[in-house]
C-alpha positions as CSV (number, residue, x, y, z in Angstrom):
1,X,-177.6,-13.2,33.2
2,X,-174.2,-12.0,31.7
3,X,-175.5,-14.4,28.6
4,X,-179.0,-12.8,28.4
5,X,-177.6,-9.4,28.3
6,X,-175.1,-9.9,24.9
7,X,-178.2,-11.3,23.2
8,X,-180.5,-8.5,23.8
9,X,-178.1,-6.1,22.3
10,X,-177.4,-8.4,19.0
11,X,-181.1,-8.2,18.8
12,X,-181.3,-4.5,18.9
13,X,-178.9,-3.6,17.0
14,X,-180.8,-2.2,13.6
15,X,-179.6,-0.2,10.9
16,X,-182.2,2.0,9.1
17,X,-181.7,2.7,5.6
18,X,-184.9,4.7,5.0
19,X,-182.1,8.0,5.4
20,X,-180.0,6.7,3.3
21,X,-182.1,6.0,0.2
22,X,-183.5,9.2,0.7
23,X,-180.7,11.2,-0.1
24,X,-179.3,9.1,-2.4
25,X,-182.6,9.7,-4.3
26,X,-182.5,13.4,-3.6
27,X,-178.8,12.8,-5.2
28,X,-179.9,11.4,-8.3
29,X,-182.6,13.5,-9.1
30,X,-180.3,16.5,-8.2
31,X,-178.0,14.9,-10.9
32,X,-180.4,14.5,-13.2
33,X,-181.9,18.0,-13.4
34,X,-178.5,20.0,-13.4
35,X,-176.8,17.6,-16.3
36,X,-177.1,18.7,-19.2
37,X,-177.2,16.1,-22.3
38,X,-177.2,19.1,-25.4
39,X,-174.4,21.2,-26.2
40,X,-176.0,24.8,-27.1
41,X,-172.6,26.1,-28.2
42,X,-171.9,23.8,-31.1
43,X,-172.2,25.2,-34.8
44,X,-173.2,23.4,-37.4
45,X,-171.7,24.6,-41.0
46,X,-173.0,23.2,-44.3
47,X,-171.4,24.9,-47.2
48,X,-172.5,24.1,-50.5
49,X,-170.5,22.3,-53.3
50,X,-169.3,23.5,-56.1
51,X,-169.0,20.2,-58.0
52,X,-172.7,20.3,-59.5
53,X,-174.4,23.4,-62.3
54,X,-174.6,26.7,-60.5
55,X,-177.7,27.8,-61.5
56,X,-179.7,24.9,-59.9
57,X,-177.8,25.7,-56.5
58,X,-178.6,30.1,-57.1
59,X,-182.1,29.8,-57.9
60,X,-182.4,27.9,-54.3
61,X,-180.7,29.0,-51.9
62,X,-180.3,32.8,-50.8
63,X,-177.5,34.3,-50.1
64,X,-176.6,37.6,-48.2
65,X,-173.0,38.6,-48.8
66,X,-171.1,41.5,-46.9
67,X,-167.7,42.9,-47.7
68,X,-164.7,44.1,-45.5
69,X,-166.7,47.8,-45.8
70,X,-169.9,46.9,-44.3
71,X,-171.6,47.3,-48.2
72,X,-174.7,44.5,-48.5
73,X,-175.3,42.2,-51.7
74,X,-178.3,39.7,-51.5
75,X,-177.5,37.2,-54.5
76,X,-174.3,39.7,-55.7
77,X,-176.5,42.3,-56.1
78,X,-175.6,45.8,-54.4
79,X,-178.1,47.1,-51.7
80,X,-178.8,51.2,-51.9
81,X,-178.0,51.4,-48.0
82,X,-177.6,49.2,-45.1
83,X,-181.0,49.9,-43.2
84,X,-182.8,46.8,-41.9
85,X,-186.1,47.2,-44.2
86,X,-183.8,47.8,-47.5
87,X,-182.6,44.3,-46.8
88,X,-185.7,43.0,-46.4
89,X,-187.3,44.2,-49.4
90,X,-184.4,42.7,-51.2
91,X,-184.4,39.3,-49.4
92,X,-188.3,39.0,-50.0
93,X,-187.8,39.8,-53.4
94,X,-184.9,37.4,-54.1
95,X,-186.7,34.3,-52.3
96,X,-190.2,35.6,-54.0
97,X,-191.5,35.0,-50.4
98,X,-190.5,31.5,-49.8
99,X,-189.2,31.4,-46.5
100,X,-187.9,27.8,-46.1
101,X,-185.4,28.6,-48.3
102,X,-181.9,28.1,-47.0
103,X,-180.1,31.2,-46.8
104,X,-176.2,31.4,-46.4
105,X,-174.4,34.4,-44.6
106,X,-170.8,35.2,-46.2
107,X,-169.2,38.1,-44.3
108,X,-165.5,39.0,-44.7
109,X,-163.7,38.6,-41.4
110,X,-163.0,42.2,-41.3
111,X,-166.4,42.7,-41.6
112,X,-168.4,45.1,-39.2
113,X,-170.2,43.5,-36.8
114,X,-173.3,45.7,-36.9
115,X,-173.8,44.9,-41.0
116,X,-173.6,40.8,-40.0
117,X,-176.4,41.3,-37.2
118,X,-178.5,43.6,-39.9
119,X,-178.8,40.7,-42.6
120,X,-179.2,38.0,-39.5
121,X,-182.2,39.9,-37.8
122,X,-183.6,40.8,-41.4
123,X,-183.5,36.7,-42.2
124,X,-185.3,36.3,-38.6
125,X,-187.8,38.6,-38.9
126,X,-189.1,37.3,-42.5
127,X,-188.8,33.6,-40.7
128,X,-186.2,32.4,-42.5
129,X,-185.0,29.4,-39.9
130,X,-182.2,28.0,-42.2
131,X,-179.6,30.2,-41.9
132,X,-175.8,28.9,-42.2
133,X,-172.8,31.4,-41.8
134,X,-170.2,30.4,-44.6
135,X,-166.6,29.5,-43.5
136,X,-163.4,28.8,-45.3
137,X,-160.7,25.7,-43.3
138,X,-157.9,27.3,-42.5
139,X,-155.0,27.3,-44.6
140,X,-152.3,24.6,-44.2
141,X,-148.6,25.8,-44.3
């Protein structure tokens, strides 16, 4: 009888796993939705070269400039004032309407901010989608 009763509880003794590989699936789809795989914050920066004829390089790209006063140049030329259609009118008439032109922002770092998100929202709204910022490395010493 004593025999009988050990074998009856081997034979119930189950483990059920069902649980288990349910919340390791909730796990992994959890994991899966809240990872993310692209970096948002990363800039990319391609500054021309100076190596090859200028001209080739200024007829195609466009290039809004802005000094340490706030004052706007599209392709060194001066702007009248800073308002948001005057650099459009000049940007459209620079890139003769071509829009998939790259366009390069230079802006002196003591630049005001305001002039910087003028000639970026100016770009956007005429569609340009290649816009770069221009950079300088840092100086070694």
């Amino acid at each position: 009888m004593l025999l009988e009763s050990r074998h009856r509880n081997r034979d119930e003794l189950n483990i059920n796993l069902t649980p288990l590989i349910d919340v390791i699936l909730t796990l992994i789809i959890f994991f899966m939705i809240s990872t993310r795989f692209n970096r948002d914050t990363q800039i990319e920066l391609n500054l021309p070269e100076a190596d090859g004829p200028q001209m080739a390089v200024e007829q195609q790209i466009v290039e809004i400039s802005i000094d340490a006063s706030g004052n706007i140049f599209v392709n060194g030329q001066p702007l009248v004032n800073n308002q948001l259609d005057t650099v459009k009118r000049a940007v459209e008439d620079v890139s003769e309407g071509d829009n998939t032109r790259p366009m390069v922002i230079s802006a002196d770092e003591k630049a005001p901010f305001q002039a910087v998100v003028t000639a970026m929202d100016a770009a956007g709204q005429l569609g340009f989608a290649k816009q770069k910022i221009a950079t300088q490395s840092p100086k070694q010493g």
